[in-house]
C-alpha positions as CSV (number, residue, x, y, z in Angstrom):
1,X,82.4,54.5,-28.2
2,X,86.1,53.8,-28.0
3,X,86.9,51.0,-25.0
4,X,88.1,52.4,-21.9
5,X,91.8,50.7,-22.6
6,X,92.3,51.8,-25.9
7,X,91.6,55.1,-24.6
8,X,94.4,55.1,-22.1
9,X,96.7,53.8,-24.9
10,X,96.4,56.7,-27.0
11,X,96.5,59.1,-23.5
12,X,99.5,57.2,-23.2
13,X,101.3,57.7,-26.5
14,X,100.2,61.5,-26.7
15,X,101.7,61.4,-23.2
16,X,105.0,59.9,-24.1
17,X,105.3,62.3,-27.7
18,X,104.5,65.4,-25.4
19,X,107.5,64.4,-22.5
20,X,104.6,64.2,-20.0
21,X,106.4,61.6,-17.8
22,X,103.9,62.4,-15.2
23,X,101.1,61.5,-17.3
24,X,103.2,58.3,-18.4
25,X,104.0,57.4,-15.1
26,X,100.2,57.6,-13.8
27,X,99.4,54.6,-16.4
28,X,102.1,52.7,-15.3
29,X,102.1,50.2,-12.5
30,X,105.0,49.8,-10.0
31,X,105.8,46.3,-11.0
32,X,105.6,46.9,-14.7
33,X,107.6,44.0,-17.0
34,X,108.3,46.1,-20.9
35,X,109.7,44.2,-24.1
36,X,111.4,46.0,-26.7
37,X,111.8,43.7,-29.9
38,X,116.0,43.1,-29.6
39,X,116.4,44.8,-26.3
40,X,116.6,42.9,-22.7
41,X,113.1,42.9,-20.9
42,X,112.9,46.2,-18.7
43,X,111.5,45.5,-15.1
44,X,110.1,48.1,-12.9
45,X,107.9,51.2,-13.5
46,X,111.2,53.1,-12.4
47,X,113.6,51.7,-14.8
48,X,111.2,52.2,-18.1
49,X,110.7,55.8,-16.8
50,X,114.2,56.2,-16.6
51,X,114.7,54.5,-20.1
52,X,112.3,56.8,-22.0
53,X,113.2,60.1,-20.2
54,X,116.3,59.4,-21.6
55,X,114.9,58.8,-24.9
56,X,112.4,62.2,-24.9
57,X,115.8,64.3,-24.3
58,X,117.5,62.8,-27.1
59,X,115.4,62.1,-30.1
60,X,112.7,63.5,-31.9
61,X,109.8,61.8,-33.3
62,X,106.5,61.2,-33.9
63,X,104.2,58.0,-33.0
64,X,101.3,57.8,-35.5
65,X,98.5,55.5,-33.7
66,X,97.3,53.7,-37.2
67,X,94.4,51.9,-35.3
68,X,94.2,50.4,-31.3
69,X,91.5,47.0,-30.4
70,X,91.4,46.8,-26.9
71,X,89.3,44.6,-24.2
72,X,89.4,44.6,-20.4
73,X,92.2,43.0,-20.3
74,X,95.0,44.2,-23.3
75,X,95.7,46.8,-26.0
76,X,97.1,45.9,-29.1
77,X,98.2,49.2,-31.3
78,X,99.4,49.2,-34.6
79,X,102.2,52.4,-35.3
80,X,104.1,54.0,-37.5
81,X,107.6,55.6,-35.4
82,X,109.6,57.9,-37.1
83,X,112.2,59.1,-34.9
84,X,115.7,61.4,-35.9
85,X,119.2,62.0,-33.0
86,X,120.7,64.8,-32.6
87,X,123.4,63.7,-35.2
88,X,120.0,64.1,-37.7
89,X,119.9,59.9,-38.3
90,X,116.4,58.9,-38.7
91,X,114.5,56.1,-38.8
92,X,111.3,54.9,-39.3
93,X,109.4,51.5,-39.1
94,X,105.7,50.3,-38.3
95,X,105.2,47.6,-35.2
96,X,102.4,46.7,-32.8
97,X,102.4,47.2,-29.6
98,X,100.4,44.6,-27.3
99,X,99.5,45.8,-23.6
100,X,98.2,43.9,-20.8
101,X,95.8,45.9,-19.0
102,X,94.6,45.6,-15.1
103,X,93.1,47.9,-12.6
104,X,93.6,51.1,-15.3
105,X,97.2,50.6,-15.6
106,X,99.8,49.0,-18.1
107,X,101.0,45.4,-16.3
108,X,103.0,44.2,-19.1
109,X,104.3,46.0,-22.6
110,X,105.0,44.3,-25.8
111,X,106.5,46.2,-29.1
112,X,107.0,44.0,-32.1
113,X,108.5,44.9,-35.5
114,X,107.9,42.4,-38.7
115,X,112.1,42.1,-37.9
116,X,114.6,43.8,-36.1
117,X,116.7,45.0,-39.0
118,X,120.4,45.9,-38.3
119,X,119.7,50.0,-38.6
120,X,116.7,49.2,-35.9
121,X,119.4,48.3,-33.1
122,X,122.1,50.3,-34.7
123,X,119.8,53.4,-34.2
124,X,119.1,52.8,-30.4
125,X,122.6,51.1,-29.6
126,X,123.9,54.3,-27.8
127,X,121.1,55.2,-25.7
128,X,121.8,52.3,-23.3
């Protein structure tokens, strides 16, 4: 049987892929901290709701969960993104994701890429 935390992870993604923001919020705690490899640290489960609603409206994509090892305490996911604008750019890179658990809700988010190529921040440069 699956741990209990890597099952909220992938609840989580599906979640986030379906624009369930309620869903998304429910997992989130109030004083959540989120790092996005080359972005500022977001504080607040407000703010990173506001950031990804943002993001559902104006991308499209898909978050393949390649494989998630989770205790009581974090999550670490490896994924493939794939992800295409309006405009029809596209990317696509893999990166792991490290959570820090506590109490059934995400604390603390990490995503890490094996670099943050140019096209990376070039890609989500306009969506603030």
């Amino acid at each position: 049987m699956e741990h209990p935390n890597a099952q909220l992870y992938r609840r989580l993604t599906a979640a986030f892929q379906a624009g369930d923001i309620d869903t998304v919020q429910g997992a989130l705690a109030a004083g959540l901290r989120w790092h996005e490899a080359g972005n500022p640290e977001v504080l607040g489960r407000q703010a990173v709701l506001q950031q990804m609603s943002g993001a559902i409206r104006r991308i499209d994509g898909s978050i393949a969960v390649h494989d998630v090892l989770a205790n009581d305490e974090h999550v670490i996911a490896m994924i493939n993104v794939a992800l295409r604008k309006p405009d029809g750019s596209e990317i696509a890179y893999p990166a792991i994701e490290v959570a820090h658990i506590s109490d059934g809700l995400i604390t603390e988010r990490w995503s890490f890429m094996d670099s943050c190529p140019a096209e990376v921040t070039a890609f989500f440069s306009d969506l603030g």
